[in-house]
DRENSE-863554 format. One record per residue (C-alpha): residue in one letter; x, y, z. Coordinates in steps of 0.001 Angstrom, whole numbers, plus 500000, padded with zeros to 6 digits. Layout:
aXYZ;...
***
This chain:
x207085095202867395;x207172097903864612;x205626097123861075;x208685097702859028;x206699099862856597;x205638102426858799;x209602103452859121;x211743105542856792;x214891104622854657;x218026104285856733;x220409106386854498;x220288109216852202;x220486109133848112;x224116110295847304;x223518113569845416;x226046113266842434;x225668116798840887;x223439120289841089;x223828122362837782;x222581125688836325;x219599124893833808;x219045128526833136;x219038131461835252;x216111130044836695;x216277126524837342;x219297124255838573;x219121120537837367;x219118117788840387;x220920114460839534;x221358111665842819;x221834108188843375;x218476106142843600;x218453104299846763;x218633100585846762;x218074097756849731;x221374097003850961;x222507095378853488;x224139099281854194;x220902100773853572;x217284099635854708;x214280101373852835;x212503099616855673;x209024099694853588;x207983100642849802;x209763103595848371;x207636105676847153;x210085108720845835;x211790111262846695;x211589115262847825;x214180117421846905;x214833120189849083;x216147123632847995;x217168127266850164;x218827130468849506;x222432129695850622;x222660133524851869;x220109134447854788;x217663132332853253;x214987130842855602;x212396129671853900;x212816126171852551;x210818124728849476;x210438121585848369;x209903119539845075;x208387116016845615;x209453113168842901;x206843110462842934;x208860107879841487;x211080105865842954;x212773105373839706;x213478108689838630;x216974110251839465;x216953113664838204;x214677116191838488;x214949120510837266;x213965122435839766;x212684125667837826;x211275129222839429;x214102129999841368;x215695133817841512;x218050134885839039;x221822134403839183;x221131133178843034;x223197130350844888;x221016127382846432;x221464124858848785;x220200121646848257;x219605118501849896;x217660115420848830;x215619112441850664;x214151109149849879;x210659108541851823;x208658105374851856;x205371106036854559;x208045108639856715;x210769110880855410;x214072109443855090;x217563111152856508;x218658113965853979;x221741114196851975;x224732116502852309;x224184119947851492;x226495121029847939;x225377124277846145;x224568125908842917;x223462128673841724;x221487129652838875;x223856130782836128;x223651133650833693;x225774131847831551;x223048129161831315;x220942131885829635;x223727132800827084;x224100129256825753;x219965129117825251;x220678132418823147;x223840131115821409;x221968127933820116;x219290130063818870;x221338131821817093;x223310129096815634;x219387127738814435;x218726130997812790;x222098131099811034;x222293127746809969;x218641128116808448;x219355131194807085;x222598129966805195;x220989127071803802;x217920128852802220;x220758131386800757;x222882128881799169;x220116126653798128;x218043129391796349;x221637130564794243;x222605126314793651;x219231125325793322;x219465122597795899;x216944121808798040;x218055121877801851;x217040121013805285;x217973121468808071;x217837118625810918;x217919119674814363;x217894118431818255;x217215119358821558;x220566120239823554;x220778119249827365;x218836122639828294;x216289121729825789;x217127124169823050;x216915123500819366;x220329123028817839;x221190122544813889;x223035118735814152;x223355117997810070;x222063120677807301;x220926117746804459;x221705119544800577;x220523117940797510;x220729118746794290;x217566119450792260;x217272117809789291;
***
């Protein structure tokens, strides 16, 4: 008789969506895997790898482990520019799990233009406020937070009047 936690999961973790970060990293988002009585783990899970190839002629495959059996989402970052992936995703517990259906993505130039556009947007917004509050003599600041991809962008520009 087998010891049920030398065996791998029965099923793969759904992968819900691949997405440009940048032009050099594509954003990973599946469905954590769960005991079921339609899917084993059959042992601990202990994470999860995701897997990632050039979709043209590509032959070498890489590989980005996720120790955490909790974590759904991973960015997968050094990848060649503007270049479509393939990518697949498994749950392991002592043995590597089936992996998931292949969808694509590639790494998106436009990606890059947003980072610039909401650096630009910073830099304006700063640069208005200082204007207006040097000729008003208000004080201003200006509150920002990280966008999806990370970048600084101006959410509320905060003017008060100096007494």
């Amino acid at each position: 008789m087998l010891c049920s936690n030398l065996l791998a999961p029965d099923c793969p973790p759904n992968v819900l969506s691949v997405q440009a970060v940048s032009s050099r990293s594509i954003r990973v988002t599946w469905s954590p895997l769960r005991d079921s009585k339609h899917c084993r783990l059959n042992g601990a899970l202990r994470g999860y790898k995701v897997f990632y190839i050039l979709n043209k002629h590509g032959s070498r495959v890489m590989y980005q482990y996720v120790r955490s059996k909790w974590t759904s989402a991973t960015v997968v970052t050094g990848l060649d520019k503007y270049t479509e992936y393939r990518v697949q995703v498994l749950a392991y517990t002592t043995k590597d799990g089936p992996l998931s259906k292949v969808p694509c993505a590639s790494t998106s130039a436009n990606a890059r233009k947003k980072e610039n556009f909401s650096y630009l947007a910073l830099v304006l917004a700063l640069s208005l406020c200082q204007t207006f509050s040097r000729r008003n003599k208000i004080s201003c600041a200006c509150v920002c937070v990280a966008s999806e991809n990370k970048a600084l962008m101006p959410a509320a520009l905060q003017l008060t009047r100096i007494v």
